[in-house]
C-alpha positions as CSV (number, residue, x, y, z in Angstrom):
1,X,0.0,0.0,0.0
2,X,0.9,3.6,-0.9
3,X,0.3,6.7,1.4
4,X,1.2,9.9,0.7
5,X,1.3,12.7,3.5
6,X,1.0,16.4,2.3
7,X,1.9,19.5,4.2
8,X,3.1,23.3,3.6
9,X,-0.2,24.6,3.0
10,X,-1.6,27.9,4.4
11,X,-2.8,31.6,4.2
12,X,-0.9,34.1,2.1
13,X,-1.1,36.9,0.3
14,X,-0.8,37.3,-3.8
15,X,2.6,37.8,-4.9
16,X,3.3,35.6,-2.2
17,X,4.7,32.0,-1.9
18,X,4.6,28.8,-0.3
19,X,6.3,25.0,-0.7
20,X,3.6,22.5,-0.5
21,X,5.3,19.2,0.4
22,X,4.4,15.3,-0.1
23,X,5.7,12.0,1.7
24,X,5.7,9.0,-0.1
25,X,5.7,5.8,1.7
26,X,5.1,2.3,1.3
27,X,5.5,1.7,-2.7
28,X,6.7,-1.6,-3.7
29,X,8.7,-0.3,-7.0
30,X,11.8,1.6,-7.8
31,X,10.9,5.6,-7.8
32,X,11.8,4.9,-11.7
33,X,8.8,3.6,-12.0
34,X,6.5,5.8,-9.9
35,X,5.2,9.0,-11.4
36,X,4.1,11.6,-9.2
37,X,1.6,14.5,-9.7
38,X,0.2,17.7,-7.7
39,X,-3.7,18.4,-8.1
40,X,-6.2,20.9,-7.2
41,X,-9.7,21.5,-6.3
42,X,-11.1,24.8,-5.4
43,X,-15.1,25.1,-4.3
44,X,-17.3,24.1,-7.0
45,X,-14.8,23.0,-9.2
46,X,-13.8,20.2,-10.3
47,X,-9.6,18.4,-9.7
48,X,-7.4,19.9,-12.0
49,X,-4.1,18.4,-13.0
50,X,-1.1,21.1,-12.0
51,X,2.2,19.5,-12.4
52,X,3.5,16.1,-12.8
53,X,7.1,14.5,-12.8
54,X,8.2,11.3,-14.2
55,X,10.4,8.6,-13.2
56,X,12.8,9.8,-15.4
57,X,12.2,13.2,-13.9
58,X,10.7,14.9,-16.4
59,X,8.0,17.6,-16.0
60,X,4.6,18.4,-17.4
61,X,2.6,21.7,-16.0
62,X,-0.8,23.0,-16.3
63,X,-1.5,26.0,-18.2
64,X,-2.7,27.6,-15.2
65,X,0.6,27.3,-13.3
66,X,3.2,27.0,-15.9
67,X,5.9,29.4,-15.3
68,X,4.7,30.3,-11.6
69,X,5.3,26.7,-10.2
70,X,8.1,24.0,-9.9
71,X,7.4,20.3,-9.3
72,X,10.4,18.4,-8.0
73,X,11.4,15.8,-5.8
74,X,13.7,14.1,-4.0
75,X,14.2,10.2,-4.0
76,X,16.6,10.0,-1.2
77,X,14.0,11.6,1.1
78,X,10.8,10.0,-0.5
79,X,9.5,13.6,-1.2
80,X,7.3,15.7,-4.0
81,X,7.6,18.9,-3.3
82,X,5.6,22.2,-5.3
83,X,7.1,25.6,-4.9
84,X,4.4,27.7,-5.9
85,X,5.2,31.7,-6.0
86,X,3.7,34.5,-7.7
87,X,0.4,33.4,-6.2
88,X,-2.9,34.3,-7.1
89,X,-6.4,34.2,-5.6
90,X,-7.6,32.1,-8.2
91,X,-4.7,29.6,-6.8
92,X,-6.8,29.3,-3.6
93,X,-8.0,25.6,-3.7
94,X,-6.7,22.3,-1.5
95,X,-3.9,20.8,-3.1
96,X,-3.5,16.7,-3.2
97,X,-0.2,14.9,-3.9
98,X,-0.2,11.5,-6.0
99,X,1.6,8.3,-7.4
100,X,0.6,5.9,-10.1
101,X,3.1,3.5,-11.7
102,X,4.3,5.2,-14.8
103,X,3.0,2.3,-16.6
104,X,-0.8,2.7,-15.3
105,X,-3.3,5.7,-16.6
106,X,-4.6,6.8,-14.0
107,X,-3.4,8.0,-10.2
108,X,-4.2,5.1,-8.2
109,X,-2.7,6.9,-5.0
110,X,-3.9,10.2,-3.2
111,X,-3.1,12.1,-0.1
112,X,-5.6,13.7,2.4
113,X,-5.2,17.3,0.6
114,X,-3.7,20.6,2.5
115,X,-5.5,24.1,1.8
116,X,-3.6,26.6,0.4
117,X,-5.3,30.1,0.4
118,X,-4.6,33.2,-1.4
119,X,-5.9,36.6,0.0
120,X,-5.8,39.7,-2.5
């Protein structure tokens, strides 16, 4: 079983910035196999793909965030992190963390979600 923990989420103000960061536990395959991703949800909307990495560590962003966010992560510490700056209030949403084997197509593996809130 995989679980993923998220934390770094929080209040801020636009223009501001924050590091959202997810712990991966428990996977039974080589990180070079595991592809990681960072969604969103705001009220009313539905979960929108933001960023994704790959076990060869290459990145995909959203529209939305391209340019503004960084996906990354760090195998030796078995952690995704998302530096998000230049934020907006339309970035205001709870943010999830999650893993699917590279070979699956779809995320099999979510975290609980941490709020991230931006105040103009």
């Amino acid at each position: 079983q995989v679980e993923l923990v998220e934390s770094g989420g929080g209040s801020v103000q636009a223009g501001g910035s924050l590091r959202l960061s997810c712990t991966v536990s428990g996977y039974l395959y080589t990180t070079t196999h595991m592809c990681l991703g960072w969604f969103r949800q705001a009220p009313g909307n539905g979960r929108e793909g933001i960023a994704a990495v790959g076990g060869d560590g290459g990145t995909t962003y959203a529209d939305s965030v391209r340019g503004r966010f960084t996906i990354s992560k760090d195998s030796a510490k078995n952690t995704l992190y998302l530096q998000m700056d230049s934020l907006k209030p339309s970035d205001t949403a709870m943010y999830y963390c999650a893993a699917r084997r590279c070979s699956a197509v779809t995320f099999d593996y979510w975290g609980q979600g941490t709020q991230v809130t931006v105040s103009s």
